[in-house]
KOLRO-727849 format. One record per residue: x, y, z of N, C-alpha, C in turn; residue in three letters. Coordinates in steps of 0.02 Angstrom, whole numbers, padded with zeros to 5 digits, always signed. Each point is the difference from the previous one (the first is absolute). Layout:
# residues N
XYZXYZXYZAla;...
END
This chain:
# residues 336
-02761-01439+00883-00041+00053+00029-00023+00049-00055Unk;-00063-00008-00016-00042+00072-00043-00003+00079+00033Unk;+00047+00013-00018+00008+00090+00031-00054+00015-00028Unk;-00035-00004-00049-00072+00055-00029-00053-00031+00053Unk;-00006-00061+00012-00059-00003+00051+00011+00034+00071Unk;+00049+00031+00010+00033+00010+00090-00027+00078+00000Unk;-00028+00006+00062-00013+00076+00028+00052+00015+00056Unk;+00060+00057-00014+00051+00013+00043-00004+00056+00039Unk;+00006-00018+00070+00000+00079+00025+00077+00007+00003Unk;+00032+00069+00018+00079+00010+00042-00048+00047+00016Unk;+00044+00008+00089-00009+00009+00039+00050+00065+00017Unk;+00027+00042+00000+00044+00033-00015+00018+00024-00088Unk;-00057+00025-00044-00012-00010-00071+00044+00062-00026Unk;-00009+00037+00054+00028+00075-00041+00085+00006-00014Unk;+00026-00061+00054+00086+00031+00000+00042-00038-00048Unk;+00046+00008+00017+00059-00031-00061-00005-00068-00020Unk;-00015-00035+00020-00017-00063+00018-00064-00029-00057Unk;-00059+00039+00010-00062-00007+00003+00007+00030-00059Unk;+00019+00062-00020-00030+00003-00077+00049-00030-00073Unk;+00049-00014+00048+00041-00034-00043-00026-00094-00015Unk;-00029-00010+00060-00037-00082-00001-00066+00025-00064Unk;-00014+00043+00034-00078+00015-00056+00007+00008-00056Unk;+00072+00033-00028+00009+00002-00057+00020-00074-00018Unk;+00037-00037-00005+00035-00065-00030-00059-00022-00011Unk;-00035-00011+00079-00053-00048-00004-00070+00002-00062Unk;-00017+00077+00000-00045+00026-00076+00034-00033-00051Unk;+00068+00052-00013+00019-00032-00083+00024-00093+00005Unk;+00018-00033+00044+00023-00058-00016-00062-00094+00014Unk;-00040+00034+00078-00037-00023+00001-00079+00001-00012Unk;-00035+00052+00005-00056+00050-00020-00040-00054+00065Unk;-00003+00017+00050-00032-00030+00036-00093+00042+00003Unk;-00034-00046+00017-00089+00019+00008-00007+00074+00043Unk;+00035+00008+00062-00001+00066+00028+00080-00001+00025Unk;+00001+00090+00002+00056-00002+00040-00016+00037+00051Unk;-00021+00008+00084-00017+00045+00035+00055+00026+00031Unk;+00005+00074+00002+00068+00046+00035-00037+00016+00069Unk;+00020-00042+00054-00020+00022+00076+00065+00061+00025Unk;-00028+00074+00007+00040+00014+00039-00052+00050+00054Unk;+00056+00042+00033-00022+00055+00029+00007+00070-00023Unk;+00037+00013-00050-00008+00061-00046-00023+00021-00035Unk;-00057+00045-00012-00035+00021-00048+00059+00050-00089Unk;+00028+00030+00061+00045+00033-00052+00051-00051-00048Unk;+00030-00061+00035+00023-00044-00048-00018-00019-00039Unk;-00084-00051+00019-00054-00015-00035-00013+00040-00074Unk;-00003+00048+00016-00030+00056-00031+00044+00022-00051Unk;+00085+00020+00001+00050-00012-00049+00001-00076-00011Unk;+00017-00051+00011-00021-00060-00039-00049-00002-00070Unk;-00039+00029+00030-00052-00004-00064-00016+00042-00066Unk;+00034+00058+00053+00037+00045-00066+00042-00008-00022Unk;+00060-00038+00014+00056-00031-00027-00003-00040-00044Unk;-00052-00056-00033-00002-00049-00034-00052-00050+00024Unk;+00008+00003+00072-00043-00071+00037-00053+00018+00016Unk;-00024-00011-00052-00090-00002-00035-00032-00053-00020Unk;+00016-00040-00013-00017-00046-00056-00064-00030+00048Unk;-00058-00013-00030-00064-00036+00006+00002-00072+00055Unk;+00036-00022+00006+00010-00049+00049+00057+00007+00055Unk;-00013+00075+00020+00042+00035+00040-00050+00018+00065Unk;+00010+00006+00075-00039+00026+00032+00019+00029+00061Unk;-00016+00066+00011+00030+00028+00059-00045-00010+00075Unk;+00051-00021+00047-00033-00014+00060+00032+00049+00072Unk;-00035+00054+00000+00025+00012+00071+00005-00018+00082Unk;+00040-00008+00025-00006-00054+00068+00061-00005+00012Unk;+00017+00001+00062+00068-00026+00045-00016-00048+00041Unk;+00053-00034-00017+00021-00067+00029-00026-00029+00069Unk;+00000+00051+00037-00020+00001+00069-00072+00006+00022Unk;-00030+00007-00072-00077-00011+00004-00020-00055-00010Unk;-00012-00042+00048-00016-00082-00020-00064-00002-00039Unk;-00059+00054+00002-00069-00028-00026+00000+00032-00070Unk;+00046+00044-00034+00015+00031-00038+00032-00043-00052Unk;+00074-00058+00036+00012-00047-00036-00042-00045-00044Unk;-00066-00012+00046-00043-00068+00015-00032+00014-00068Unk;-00045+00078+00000-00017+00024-00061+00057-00002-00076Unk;+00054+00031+00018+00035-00019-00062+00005-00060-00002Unk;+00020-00047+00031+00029-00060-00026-00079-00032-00027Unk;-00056+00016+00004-00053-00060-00051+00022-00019-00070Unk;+00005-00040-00014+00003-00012-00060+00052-00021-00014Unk;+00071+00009+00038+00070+00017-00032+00027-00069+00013Unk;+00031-00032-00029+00031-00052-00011+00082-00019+00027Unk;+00042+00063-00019+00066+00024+00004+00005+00050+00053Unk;+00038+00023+00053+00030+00028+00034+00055+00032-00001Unk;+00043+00044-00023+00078+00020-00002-00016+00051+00058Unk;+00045-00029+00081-00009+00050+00032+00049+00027+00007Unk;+00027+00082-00028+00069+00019-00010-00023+00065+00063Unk;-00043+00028+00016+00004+00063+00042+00026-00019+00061Unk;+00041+00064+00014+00032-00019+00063+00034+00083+00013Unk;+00006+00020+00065+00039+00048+00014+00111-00026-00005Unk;+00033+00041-00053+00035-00056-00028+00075+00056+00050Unk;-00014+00046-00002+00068+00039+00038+00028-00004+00061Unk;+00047-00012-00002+00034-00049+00078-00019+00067+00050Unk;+00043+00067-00031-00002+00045+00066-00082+00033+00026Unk;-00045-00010-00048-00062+00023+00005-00036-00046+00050Unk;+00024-00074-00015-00024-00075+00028+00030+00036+00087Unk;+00052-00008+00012+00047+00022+00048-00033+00063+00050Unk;-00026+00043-00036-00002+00057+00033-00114-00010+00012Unk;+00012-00035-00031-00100+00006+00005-00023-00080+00006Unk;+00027-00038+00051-00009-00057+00005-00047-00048-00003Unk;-00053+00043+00033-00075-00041+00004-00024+00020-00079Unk;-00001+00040-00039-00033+00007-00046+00042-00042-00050Unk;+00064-00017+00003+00028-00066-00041-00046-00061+00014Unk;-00009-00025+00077-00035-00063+00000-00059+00006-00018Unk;-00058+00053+00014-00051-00004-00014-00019+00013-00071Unk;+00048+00000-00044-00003+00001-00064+00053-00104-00023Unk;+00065+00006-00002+00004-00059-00012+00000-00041+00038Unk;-00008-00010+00068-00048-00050+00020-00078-00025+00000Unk;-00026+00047+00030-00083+00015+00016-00005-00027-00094Unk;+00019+00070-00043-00029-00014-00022+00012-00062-00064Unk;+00047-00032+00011+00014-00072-00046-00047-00048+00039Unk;-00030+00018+00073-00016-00035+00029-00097+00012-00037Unk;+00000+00037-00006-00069+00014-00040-00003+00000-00055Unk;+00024-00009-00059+00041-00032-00061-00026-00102+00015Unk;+00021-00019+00041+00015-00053-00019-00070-00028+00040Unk;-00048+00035+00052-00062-00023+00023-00037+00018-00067Unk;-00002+00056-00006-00060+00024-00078+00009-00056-00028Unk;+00091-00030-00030-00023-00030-00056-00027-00080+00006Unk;+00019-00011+00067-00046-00076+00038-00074-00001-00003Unk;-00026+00069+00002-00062+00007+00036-00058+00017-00097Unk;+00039+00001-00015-00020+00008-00067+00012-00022-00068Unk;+00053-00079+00029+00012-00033-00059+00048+00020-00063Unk;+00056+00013+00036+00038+00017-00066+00051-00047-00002Unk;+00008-00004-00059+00056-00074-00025+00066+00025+00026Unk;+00028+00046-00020+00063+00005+00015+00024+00071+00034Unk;+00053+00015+00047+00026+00045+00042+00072+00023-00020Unk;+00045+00019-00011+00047+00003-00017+00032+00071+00016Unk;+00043-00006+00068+00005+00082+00042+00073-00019-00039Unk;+00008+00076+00001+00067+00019-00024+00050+00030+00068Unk;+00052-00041+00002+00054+00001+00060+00075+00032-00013Unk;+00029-00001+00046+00066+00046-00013+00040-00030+00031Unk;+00083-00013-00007+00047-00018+00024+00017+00020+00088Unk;-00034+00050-00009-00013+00026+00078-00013-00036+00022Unk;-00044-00045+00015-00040-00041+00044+00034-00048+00028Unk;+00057-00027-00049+00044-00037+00041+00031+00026+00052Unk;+00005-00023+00049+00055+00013+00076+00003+00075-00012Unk;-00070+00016+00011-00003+00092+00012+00016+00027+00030Unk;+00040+00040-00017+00053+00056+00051-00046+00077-00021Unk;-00062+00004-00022-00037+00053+00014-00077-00012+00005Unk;-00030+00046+00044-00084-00018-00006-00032-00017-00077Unk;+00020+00044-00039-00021-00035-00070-00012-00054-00003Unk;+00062-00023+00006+00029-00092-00041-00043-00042+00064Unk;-00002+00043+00061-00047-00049+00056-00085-00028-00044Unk;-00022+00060-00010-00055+00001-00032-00031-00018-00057Unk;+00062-00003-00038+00008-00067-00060-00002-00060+00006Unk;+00034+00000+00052+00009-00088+00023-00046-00014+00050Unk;-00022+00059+00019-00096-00063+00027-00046+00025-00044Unk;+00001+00034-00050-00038-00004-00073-00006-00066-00027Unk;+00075-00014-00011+00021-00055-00030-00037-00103+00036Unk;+00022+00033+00060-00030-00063+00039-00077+00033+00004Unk;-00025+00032-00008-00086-00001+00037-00049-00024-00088Unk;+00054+00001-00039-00004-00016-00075-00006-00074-00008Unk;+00050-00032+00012+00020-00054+00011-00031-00059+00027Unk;-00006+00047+00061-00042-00061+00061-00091-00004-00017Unk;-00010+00068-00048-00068-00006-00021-00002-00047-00044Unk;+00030-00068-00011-00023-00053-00035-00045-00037+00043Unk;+00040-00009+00053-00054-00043+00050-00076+00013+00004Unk;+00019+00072+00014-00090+00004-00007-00051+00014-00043Unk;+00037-00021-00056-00031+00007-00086-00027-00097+00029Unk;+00023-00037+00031-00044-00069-00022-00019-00047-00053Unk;-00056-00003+00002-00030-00044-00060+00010+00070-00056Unk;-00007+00057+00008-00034+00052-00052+00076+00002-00065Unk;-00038+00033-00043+00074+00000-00062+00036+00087+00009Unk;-00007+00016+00062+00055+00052-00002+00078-00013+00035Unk;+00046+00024-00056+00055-00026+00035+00031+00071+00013Unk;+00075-00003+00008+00038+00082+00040+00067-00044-00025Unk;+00027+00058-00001+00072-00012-00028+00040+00086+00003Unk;+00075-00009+00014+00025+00058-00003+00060+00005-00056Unk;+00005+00049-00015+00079+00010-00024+00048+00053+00035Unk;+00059-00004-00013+00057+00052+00054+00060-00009-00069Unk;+00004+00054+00007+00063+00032-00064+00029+00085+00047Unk;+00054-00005-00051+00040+00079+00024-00021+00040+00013Unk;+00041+00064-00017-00014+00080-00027-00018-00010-00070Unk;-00049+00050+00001-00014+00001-00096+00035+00060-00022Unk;+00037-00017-00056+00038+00078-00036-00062+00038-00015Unk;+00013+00052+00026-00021+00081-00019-00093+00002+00043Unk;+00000-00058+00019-00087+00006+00021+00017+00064+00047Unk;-00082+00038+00041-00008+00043+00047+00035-00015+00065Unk;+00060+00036+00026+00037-00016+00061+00064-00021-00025Unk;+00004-00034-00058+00104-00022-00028+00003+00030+00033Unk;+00088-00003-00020+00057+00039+00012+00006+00047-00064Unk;-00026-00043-00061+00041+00016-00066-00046+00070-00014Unk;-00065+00008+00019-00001+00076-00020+00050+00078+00033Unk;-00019-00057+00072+00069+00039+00058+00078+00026-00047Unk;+00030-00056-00004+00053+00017-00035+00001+00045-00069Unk;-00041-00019-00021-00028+00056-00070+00006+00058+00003Unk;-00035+00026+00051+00004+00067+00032+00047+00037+00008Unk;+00033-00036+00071+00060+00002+00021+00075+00032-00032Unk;-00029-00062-00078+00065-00011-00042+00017+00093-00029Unk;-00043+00021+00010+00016+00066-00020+00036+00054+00026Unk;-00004-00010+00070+00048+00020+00078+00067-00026-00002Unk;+00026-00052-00049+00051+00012+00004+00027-00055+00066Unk;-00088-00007+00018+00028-00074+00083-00038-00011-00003Unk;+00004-00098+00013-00051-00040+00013+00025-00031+00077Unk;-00075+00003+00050-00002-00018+00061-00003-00083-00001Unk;+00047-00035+00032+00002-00073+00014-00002-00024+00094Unk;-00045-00035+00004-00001+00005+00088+00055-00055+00005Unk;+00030-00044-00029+00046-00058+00004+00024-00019-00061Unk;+00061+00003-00033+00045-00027-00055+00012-00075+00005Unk;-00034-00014+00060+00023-00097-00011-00056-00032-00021Unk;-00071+00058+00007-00052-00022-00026-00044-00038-00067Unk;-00034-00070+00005-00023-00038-00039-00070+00016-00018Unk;-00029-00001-00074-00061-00016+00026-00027-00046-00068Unk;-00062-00031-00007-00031-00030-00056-00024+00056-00036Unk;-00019-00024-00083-00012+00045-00027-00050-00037-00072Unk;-00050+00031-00028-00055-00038-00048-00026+00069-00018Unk;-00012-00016-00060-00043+00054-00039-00086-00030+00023Unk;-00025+00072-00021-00072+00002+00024-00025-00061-00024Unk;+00026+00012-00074-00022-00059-00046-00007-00070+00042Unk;+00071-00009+00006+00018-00063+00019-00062-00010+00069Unk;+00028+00015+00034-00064+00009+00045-00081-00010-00001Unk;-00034+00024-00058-00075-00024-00022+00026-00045-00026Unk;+00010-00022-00056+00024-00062-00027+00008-00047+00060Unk;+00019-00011+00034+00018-00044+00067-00062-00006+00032Unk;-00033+00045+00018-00086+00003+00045-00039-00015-00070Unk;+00014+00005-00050-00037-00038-00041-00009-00083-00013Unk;+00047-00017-00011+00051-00092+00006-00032-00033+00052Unk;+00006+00051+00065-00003-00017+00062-00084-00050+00002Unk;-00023+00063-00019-00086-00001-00002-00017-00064-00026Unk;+00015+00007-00051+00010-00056-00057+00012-00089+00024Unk;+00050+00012+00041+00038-00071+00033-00017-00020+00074Unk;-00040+00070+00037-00006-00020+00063-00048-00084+00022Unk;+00024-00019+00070-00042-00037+00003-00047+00001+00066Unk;+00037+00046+00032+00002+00040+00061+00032-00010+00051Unk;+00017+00020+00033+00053+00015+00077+00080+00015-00020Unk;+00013+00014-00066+00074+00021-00017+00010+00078+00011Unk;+00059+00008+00019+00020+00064-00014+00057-00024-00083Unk;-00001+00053-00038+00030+00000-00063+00052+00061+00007Unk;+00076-00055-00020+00025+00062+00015+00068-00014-00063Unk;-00007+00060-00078+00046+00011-00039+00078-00024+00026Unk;+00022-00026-00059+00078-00007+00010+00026+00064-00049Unk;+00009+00068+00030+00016+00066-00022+00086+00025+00030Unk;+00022+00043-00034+00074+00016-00003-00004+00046+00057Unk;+00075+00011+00048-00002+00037+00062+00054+00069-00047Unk;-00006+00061+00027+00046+00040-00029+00026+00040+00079Unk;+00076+00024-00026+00009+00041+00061-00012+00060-00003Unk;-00018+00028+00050-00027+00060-00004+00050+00043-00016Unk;+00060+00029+00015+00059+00029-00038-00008-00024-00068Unk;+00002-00036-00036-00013-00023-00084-00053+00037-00020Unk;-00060-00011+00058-00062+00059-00047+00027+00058+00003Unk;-00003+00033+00031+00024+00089-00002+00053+00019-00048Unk;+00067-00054+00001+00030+00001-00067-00027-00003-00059Unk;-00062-00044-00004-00032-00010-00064-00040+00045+00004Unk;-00014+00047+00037-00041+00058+00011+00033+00075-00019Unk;+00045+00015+00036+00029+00055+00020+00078-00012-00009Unk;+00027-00038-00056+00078+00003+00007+00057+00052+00015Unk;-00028+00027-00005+00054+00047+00022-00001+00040+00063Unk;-00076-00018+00027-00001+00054+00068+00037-00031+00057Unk;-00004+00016+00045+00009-00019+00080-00014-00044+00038Unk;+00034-00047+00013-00060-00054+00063+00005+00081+00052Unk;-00049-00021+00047-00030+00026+00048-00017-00054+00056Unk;+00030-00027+00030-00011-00047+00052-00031+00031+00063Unk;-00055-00038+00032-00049+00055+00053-00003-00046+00043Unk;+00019-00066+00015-00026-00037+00036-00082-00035+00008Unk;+00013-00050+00022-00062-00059-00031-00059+00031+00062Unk;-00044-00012-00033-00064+00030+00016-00034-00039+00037Unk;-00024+00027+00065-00063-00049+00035-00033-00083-00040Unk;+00011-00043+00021-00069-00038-00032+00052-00027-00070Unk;+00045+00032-00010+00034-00036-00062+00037-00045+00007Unk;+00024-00044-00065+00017-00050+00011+00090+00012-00052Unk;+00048-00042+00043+00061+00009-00085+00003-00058-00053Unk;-00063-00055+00010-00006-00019-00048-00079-00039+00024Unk;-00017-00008-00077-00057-00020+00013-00026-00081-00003Unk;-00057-00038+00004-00005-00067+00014-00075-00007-00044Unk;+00032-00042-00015-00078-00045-00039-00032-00069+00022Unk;+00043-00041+00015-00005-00057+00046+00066-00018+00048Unk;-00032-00008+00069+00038-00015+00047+00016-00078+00005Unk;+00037-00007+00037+00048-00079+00022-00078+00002+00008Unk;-00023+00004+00048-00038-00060+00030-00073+00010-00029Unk;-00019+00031-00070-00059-00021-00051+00035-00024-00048Unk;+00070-00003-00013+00020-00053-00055-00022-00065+00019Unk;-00017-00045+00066-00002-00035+00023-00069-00050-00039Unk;-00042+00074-00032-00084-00035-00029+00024+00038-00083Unk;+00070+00010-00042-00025+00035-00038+00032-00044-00057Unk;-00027+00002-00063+00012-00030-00058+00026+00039-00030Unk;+00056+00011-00044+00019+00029-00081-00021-00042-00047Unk;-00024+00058-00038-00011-00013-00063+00051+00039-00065Unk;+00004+00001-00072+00033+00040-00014+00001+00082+00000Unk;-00042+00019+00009-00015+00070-00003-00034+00034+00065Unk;-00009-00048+00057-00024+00009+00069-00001-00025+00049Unk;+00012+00004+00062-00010-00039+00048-00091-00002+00033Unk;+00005-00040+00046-00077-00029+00026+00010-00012+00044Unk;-00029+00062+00077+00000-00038+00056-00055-00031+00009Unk;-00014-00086+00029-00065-00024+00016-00009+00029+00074Unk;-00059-00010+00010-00022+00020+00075+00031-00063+00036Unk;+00020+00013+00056+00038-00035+00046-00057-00065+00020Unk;-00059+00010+00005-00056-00041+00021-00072+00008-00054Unk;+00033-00028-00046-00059+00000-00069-00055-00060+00023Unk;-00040+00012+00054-00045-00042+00008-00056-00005-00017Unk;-00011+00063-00058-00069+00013-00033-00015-00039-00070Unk;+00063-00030-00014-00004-00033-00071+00071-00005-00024Unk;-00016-00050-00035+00073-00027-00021+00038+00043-00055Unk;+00052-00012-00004+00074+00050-00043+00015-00047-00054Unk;+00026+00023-00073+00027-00025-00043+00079+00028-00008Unk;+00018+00060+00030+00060+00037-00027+00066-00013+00016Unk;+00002-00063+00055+00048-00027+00032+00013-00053-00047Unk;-00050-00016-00076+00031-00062-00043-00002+00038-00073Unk;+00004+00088+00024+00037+00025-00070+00051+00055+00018Unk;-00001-00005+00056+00090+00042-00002+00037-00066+00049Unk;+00056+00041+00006+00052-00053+00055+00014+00049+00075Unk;+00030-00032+00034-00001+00036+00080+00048+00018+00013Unk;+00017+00060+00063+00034+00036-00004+00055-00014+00054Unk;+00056-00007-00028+00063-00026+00045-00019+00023+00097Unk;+00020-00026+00048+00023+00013+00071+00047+00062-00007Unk;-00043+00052+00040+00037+00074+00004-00024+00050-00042Unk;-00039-00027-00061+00004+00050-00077-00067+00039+00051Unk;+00036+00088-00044-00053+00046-00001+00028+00032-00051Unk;-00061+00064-00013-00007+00036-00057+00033+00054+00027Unk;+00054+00025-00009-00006+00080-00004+00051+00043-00025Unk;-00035+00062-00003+00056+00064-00067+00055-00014-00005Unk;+00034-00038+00072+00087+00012-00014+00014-00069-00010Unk;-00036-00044+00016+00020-00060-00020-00027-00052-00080Unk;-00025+00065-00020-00043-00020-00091+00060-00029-00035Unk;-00024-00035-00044+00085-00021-00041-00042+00033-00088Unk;-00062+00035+00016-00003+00043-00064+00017+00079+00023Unk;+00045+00042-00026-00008+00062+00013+00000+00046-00066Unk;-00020+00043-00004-00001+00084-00049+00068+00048+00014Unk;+00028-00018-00046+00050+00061+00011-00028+00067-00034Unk;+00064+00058+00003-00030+00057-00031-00013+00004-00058Unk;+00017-00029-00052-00039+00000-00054-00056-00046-00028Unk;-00001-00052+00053-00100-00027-00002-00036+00041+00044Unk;+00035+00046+00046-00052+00035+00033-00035+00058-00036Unk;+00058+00026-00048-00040+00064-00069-00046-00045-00043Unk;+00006-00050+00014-00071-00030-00052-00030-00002+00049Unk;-00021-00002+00048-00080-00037+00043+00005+00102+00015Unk;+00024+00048+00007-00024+00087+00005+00010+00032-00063Unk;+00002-00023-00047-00024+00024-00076-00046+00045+00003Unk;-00056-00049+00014-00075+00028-00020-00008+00073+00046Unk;+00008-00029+00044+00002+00063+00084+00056+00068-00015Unk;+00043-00010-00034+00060+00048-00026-00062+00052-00061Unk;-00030-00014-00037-00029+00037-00038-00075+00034+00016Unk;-00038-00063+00060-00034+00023+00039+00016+00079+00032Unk;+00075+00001+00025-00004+00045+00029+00033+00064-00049Unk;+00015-00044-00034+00025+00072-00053-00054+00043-00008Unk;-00077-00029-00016-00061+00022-00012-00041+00017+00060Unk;+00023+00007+00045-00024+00031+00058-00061-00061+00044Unk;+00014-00036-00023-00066-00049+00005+00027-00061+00035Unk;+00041+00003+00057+00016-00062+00048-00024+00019+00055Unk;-00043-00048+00027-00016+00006+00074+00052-00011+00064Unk;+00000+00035+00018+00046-00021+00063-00027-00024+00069Unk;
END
């Protein structure tokens, strides 16, 4: 694949996610365009005062939920990274319809624009949530995820395909925990809603790097999903705040005490590879699969999840993956 011939939109350009993809992707691939779709002018607008300038850079204002708005951005664009999404469980929870009509509706207008206008590739960005969702979020992920998916069928004869990926928590992105605890660590107490609690864990890095590969290898109808280390949440705050307080509050609406990446019954279509698993679509009737004759299949019973990982981070791999975020905040400059 020639990254300099590809015109990329993301779809969600301004957040943690998005300018961290925009960056790798400039210095490592230098792709033909990079377009930043969001709905913020003020992000937009620091972006470009920040560095992200460069001549084959382009700002697009528009939300997701504007289908004819998409139709216009997407001319031309080749690549898709659709990362926007309303991402906060209790916000998801408390303002329900405006979760779906953002990650449903609008993945659902995401993935007509890019039918209706010829774009090679789709590639929504998913969350561990989505499995066996125990909050509206993770609901809305996981018919993101399927309305992603099932848009192979009606791609046809044409060369647009869809593909997803689903990974953890990202250290230190907008919403962690780890700026939380940062804070905190100064009080002398850190708040824990459950001490038996699991969760996955990947640097931002790791993360673009992965939706990059992904892009790279899709063939369409996979979800892509990292083989990444689970940490316990007591271990972070230690690796955070050693000396303060647990603070136990009890588990929160919509939460989970550990989290899932693949369930029993999508191991059923999923391949490993060394560095990832591959769920196929249960009914790949749009075109044939190669990935079932480059990984091997997954035992009767196997699923993915935090407490059952056989990679984990103790507290001193967890001060390497909040390094960077530790000096961030020394300098006043971590988002929370």
């Amino acid at each position: 694949m020639n990254w300099s011939e590809q015109v990329v939109l993301v779809t969600g350009g301004t957040g943690s996610f998005g300018k961290k993809f925009i960056k790798i992707l400039q210095e490592e691939k230098q792709p033909k365009k990079i377009i930043i779709f969001s709905r913020d002018e003020l992000k937009q607008h620091e972006m470009q005062v920040g560095g992200y300038n460069q001549e084959n850079l382009r700002y697009f204002i528009g939300d997701i939920r504007d289908r004819e708005r998409l139709v216009r951005a997407l001319h031309g664009v080749d690549i898709v990274v659709h990362a926007a999404a309303l991402k906060q469980v209790p916000a998801c929870e408390y303002n329900p319809m405006e979760a779906i009509k953002t990650n449903i509706m609008g993945t659902a207008n995401v993935v007509e624009a890019a039918l209706d206008v010829g774009v090679k590739k789709v590639l929504t960005v998913s969350t561990d949530k989505a499995v066996s969702p125990a909050n509206l979020y993770g609901a809305t992920k996981l018919a993101a995820e399927k309305l992603t998916i099932q848009s192979n069928a009606y791609a046809g004869g044409s060369a647009t395909r869809f593909a997803c990926v689903r990974y953890g928590n990202v250290v230190g992105s907008r919403g962690s925990v780890v700026p939380l605890f940062l804070k905190q660590r100064s009080n002398g107490q850190v708040t824990i809603t459950d001490d038996r609690m699991t969760r996955f864990w990947l640097s931002l890095e790791q993360g673009v790097r992965f939706v990059i590969h992904c892009i790279e290898e899709m063939e369409g109808g996979e979800v892509f999903i990292p083989k990444i280390p689970s940490t316990k949440v007591t271990d972070l705050a230690k690796a955070i705040a050693p000396d303060a307080k647990l603070n136990i509050i009890g588990i929160r609406p919509g939460e989970k005490l550990h989290e899932m990446l693949i369930s029993e019954d999508e191991a059923r279509n999923t391949v490993e590879l060394d560095t990832m698993y591959v769920v196929q679509p249960a009914e790949a009737t749009w075109f044939g699969y190669s990935w079932q004759d480059k990984g091997k299949t997954l035992k009767e019973g196997f699923s993915y999840s935090s407490d059952n990982n056989t990679e984990w981070l103790d507290v001193e791999g967890i001060k390497k993956y909040i390094a960077p975020f530790e000096e961030l905040f020394a300098q006043g400059k971590l988002e929370g």
